[in-house]
C-alpha positions as CSV (number, residue, x, y, z in Angstrom):
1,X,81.9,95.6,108.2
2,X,84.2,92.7,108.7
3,X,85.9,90.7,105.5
4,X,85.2,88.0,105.1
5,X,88.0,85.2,104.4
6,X,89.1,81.8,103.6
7,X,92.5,80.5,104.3
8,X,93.3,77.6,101.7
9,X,96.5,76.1,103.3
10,X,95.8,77.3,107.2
11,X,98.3,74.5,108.3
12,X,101.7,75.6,106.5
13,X,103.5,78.2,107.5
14,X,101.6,81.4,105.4
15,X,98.4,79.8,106.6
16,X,99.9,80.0,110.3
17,X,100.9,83.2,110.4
18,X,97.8,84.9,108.1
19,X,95.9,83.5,111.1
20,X,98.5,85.6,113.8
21,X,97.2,88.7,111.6
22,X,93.9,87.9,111.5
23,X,93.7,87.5,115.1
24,X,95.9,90.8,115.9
25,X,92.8,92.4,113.1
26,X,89.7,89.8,114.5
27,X,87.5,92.9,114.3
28,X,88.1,93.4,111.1
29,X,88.0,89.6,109.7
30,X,85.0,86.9,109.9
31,X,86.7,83.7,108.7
32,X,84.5,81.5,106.5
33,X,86.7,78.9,105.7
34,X,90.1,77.0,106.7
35,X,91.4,74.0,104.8
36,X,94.8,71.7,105.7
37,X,96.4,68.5,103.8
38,X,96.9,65.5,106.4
39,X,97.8,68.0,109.9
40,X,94.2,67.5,110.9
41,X,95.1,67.9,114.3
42,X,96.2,71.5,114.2
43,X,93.4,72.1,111.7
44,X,90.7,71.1,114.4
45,X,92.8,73.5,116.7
46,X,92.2,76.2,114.6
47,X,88.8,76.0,114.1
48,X,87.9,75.6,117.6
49,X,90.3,78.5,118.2
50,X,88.6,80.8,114.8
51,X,85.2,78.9,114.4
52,X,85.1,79.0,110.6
53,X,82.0,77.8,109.2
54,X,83.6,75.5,106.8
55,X,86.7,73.3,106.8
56,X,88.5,71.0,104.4
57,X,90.9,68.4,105.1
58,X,92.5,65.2,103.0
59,X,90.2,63.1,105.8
60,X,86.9,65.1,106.2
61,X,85.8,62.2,108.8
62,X,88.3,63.7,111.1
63,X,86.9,67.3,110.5
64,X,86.2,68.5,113.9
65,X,83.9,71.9,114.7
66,X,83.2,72.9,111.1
67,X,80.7,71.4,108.3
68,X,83.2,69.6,105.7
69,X,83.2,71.1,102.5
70,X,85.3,70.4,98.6
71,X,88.0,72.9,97.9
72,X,85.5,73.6,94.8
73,X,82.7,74.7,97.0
74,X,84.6,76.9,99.4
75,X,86.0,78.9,96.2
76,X,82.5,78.8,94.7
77,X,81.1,80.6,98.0
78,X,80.4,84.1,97.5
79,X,80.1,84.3,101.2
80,X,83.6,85.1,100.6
81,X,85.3,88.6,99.9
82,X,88.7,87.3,99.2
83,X,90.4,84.1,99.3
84,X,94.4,83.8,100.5
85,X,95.3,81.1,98.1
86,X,98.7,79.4,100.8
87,X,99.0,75.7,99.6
88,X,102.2,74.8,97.9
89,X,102.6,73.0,94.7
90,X,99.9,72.2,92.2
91,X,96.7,71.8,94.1
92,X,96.5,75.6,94.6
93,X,95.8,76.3,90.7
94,X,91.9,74.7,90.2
95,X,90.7,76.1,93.5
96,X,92.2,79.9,92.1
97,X,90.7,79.4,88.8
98,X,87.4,78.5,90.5
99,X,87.8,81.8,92.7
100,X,88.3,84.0,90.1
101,X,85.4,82.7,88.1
102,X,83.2,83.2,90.7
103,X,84.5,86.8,91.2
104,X,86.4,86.5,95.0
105,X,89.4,88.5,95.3
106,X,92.8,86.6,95.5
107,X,95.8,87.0,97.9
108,X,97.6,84.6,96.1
109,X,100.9,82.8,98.5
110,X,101.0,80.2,95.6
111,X,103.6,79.8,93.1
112,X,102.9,77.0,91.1
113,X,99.7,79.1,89.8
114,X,101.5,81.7,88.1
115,X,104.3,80.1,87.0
116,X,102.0,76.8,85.6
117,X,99.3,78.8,84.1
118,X,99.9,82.3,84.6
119,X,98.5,84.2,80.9
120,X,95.3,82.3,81.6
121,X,94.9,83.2,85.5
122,X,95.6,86.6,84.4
123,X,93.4,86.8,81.8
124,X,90.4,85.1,83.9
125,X,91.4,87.7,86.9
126,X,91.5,90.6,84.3
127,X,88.0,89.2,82.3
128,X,86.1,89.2,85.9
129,X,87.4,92.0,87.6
130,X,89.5,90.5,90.5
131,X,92.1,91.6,91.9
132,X,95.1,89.3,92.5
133,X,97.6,90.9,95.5
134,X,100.8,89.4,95.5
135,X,101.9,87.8,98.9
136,X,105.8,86.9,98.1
137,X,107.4,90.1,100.1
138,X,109.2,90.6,96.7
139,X,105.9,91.1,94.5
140,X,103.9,92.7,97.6
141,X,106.9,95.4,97.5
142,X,106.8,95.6,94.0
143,X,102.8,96.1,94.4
144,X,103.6,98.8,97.1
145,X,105.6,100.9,94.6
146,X,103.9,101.0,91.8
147,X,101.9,103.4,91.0
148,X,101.0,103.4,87.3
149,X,102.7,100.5,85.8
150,X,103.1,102.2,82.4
151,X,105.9,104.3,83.8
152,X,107.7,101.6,85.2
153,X,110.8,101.1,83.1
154,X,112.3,97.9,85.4
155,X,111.3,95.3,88.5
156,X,114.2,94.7,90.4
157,X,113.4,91.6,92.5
158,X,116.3,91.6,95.6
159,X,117.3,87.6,96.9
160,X,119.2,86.9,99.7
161,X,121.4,84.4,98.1
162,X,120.3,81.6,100.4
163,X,123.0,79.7,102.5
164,X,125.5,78.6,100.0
165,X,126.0,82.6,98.8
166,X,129.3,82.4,99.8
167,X,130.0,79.3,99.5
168,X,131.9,77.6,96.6
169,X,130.6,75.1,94.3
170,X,132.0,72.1,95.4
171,X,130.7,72.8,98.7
172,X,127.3,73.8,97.4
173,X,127.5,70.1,95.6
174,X,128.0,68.5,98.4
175,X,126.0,70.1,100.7
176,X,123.3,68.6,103.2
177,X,119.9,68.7,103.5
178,X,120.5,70.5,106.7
179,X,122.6,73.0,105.5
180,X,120.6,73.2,102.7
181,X,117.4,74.2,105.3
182,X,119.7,76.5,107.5
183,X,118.1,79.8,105.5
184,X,119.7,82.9,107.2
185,X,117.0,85.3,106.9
186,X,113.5,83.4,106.3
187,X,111.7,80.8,108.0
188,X,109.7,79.2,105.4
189,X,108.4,75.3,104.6
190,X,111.3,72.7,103.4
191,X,110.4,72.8,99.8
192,X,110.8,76.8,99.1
193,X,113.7,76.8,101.1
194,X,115.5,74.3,99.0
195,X,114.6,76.4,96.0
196,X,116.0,79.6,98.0
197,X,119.2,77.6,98.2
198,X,119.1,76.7,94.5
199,X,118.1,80.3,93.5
200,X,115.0,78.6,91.5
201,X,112.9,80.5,94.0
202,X,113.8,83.4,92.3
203,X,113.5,82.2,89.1
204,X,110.2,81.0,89.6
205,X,109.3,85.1,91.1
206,X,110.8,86.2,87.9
207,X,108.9,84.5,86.0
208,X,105.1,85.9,88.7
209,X,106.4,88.9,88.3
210,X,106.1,88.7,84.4
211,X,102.6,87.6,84.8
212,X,101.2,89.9,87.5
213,X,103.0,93.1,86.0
214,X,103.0,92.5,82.7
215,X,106.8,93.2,82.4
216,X,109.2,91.9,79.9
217,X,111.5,89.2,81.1
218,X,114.4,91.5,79.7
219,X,113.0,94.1,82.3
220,X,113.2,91.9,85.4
221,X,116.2,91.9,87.1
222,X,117.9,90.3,89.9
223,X,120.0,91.2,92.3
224,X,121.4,89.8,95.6
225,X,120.9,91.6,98.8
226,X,122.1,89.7,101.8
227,X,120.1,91.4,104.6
228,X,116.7,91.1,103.2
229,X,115.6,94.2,104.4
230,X,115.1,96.1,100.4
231,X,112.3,93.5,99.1
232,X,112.2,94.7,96.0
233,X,112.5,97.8,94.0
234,X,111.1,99.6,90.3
235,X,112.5,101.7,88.2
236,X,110.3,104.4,86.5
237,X,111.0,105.3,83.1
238,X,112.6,109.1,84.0
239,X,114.5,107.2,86.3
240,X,113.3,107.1,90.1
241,X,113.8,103.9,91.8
242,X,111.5,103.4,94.3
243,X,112.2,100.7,96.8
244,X,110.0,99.0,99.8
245,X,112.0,98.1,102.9
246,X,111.5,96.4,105.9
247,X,113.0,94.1,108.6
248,X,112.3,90.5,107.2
249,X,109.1,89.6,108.2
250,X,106.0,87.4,106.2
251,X,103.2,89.5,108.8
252,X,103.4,92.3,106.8
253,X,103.0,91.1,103.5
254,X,100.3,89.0,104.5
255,X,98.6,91.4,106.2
256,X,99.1,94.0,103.2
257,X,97.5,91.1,101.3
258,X,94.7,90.8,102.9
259,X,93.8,94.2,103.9
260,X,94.5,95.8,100.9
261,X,93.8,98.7,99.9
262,X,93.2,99.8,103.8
263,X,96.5,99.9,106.2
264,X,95.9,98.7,109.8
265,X,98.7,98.7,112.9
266,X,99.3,94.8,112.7
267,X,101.7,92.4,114.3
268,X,105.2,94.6,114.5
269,X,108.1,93.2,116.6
270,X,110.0,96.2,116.5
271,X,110.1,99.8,114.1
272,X,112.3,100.3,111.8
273,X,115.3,101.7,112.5
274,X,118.0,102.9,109.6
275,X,120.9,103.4,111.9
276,X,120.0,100.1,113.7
277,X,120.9,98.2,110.1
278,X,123.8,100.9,109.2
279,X,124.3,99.0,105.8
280,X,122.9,97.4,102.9
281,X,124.6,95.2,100.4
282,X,123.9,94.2,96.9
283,X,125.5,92.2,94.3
284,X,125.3,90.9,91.1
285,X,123.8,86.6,91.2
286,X,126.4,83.8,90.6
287,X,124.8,82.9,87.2
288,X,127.7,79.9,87.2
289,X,127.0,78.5,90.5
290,X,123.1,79.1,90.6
291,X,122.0,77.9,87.1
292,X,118.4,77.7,88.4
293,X,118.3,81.8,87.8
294,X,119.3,80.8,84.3
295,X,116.6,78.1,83.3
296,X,113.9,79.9,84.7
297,X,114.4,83.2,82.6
298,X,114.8,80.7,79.9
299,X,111.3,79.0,80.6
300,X,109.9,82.1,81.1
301,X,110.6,83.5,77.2
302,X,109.7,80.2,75.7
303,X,106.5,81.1,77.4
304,X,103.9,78.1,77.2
305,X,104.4,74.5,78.7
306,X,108.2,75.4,79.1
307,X,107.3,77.2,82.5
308,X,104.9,73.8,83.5
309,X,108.3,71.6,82.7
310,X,110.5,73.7,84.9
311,X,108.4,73.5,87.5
312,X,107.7,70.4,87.5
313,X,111.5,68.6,87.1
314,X,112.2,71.4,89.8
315,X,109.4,69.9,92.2
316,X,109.9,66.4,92.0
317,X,113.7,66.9,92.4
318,X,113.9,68.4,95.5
319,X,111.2,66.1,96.7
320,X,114.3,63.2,95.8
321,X,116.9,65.9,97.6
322,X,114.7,65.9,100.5
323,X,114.1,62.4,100.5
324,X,118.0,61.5,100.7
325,X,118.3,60.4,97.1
326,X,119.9,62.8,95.1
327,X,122.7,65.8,95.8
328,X,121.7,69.4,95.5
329,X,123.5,70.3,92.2
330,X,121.1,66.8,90.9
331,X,118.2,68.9,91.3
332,X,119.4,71.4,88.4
333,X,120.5,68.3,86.2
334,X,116.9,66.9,86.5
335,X,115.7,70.1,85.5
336,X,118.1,71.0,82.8
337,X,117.7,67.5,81.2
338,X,113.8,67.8,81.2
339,X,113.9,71.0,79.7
340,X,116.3,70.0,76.9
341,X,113.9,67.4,75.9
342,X,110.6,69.1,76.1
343,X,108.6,70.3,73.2
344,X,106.9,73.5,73.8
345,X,103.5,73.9,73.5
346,X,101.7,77.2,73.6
347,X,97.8,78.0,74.2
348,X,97.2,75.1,76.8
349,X,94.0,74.4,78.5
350,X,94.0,73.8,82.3
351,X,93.6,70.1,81.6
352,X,96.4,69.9,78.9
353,X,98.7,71.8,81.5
354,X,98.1,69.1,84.0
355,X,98.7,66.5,81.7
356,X,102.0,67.7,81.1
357,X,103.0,68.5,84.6
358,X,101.9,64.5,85.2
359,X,104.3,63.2,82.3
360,X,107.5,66.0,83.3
361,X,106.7,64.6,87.0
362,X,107.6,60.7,85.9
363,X,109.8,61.3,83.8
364,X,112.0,63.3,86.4
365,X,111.4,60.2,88.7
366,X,112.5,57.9,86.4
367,X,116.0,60.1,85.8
368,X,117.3,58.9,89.4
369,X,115.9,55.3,89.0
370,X,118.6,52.4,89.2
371,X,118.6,51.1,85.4
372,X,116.9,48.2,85.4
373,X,119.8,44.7,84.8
């Protein structure tokens, strides 16, 4: 029997490539529904190319192929057996909550739903029996490792270090958006790779990681590993470190995703080959020049809206980066400033969450605004 899926976020760059699995596995997958932002153009390719039965768009007019439908509705469906959850920012979290409620499996590619409101996703998942598999290739190969999470002693969460790793601060200050988008290892949308640059990408896993394992922030570590091919590791309490390797690649932990718990051959360039990679390197982070790695731990134990404030300042300033606005080291300013200012508040409803995520959003906006004469 086929699964049956929905793709929320088709039109980014997880969305893209789920669909390459999916249509190396099309006997195994039935696709219910596809949703996009604004690309409506490829998003009519791709249901004339996978003929979902449902499609979402910012402009449902320009739907073509598929009968519109809400973002609520397709998460309400229980046509579907899982959902892969690949928008970026905020808009993925309501559509997960409204998944899990209606008991739909979740292969969540969204960060913003962890790190905004992760002890009540968890909960939810946990109170109506759904799984949630990690898609990041770090918590997928944490996933892959663990076996019973109440011998695992430590997560060990491996970055590349992003372009600047060698680079020295004043050059990381002054650094371009190009150079800040020329990622050695990972093709991935413009936003995540700033954060890859910054290092808050990791900061932000650190603080999924906490959430989907249940793991102690003092228990998450991180450590830099140039070649990307370790994606993360555990350490079990007697000692054993297990690791997951592979050549860099998002296929597989998409596909594991999805398929989970079956294994299928899937979309493999080439096999692994230790001799072919004859070395791996790690190192300890730069906690000096990537101060990101240092704000999100601290987020992460405040616990509560702390985690909604970093993300926030974090989001909004590298949407000013990216707009030409602002310099790269601005971004952790913004962020560092919001936090020092925010109250925390714990126990937070959904709405409450977004109401703080609204006000952090402005306020980091106003922070690069020309003072008024």
């Amino acid at each position: 029997m086929k699964r049956k899926i929905s793709i929320l976020g088709s039109t980014g760059s997880i969305g893209r490539q789920a669909l390459e699995v999916i249509e190396k596995l099309q006997d195994r997958f039935e696709i219910i529904a596809l949703t996009g932002g604004s690309n409506t153009d490829l998003l009519n390719k791709q249901i004339k190319k996978f003929k979902p039965k449902y499609a979402f768009a910012s402009d449902i007019n320009a739907i073509e192929g598929a009968k519109p439908m809400s973002l609520e509705e397709i998460c309400s469906n229980h046509e579907n057996d899982i959902i892969l959850v690949a928008v970026s920012g905020k808009i993925g979290l309501r559509p997960t909550i409204t998944a899990i409620k209606n008991g739909i499996d979740i292969a969540l590619a969204n960060k913003e739903t962890l790190v905004m409101a992760g002890d009540i996703v968890m909960k939810l998942a946990r109170d109506n029996g759904v799984n949630i598999i990690p898609v990041d290739s770090e918590h997928c190969a944490i996933h892959q490792c663990i076996k019973d999470i109440a011998q695992v002693e430590k997560l060990i969460i491996t970055a590349s270090g992003g372009p600047f790793l060698h680079k020295t601060v004043d050059e990381m200050k002054n650094a371009t958006i190009e150079q800040t988008l020329a990622h050695p290892r990972w093709n991935m949308g413009r936003k995540i790779t700033v954060d890859s640059a910054t290092l808050m990408n990791k900061g932000l896993e650190v603080i999924e990681a906490h959430h989907l394992f249940g793991m102690d922030y003092d228990n998450i570590k991180v450590v830099v590993h140039p070649q990307s091919i370790v994606h993360s590791a555990i350490e079990y309490v007697d000692g054993s470190v297990i690791a997951q390797l592979g050549l860099p690649s998002m296929h597989i932990p998409i596909q594991y995703a999805i398929t989970y718990p079956e294994r299928y051959e899937g979309i493999k360039s080439k096999s692994f080959s230790f001799s072919e990679i004859a070395r791996l390197d790690f190192e300890e982070p730069n906690w000096e020049k990537f101060k990101a790695l240092n704000l999100a731990y601290e987020a992460g134990r405040k616990g509560g809206s702390a985690t909604v404030c970093l993300n926030a300042a974090n989001e909004e300033a590298v949407f000013e980066f990216l707009n030409g606005q602002i310099k790269l080291f601005d971004i952790i300013y913004a962020v560092e400033k919001m936090m020092s200012k925010h109250n925390v508040i714990n126990n937070l409803s959904i709405d409450e969450i977004f109401e703080i995520d609204k006000e952090i959003r402005t306020k980091t906006k106003e922070l690069f605004q020309p003072a008024s004469v």
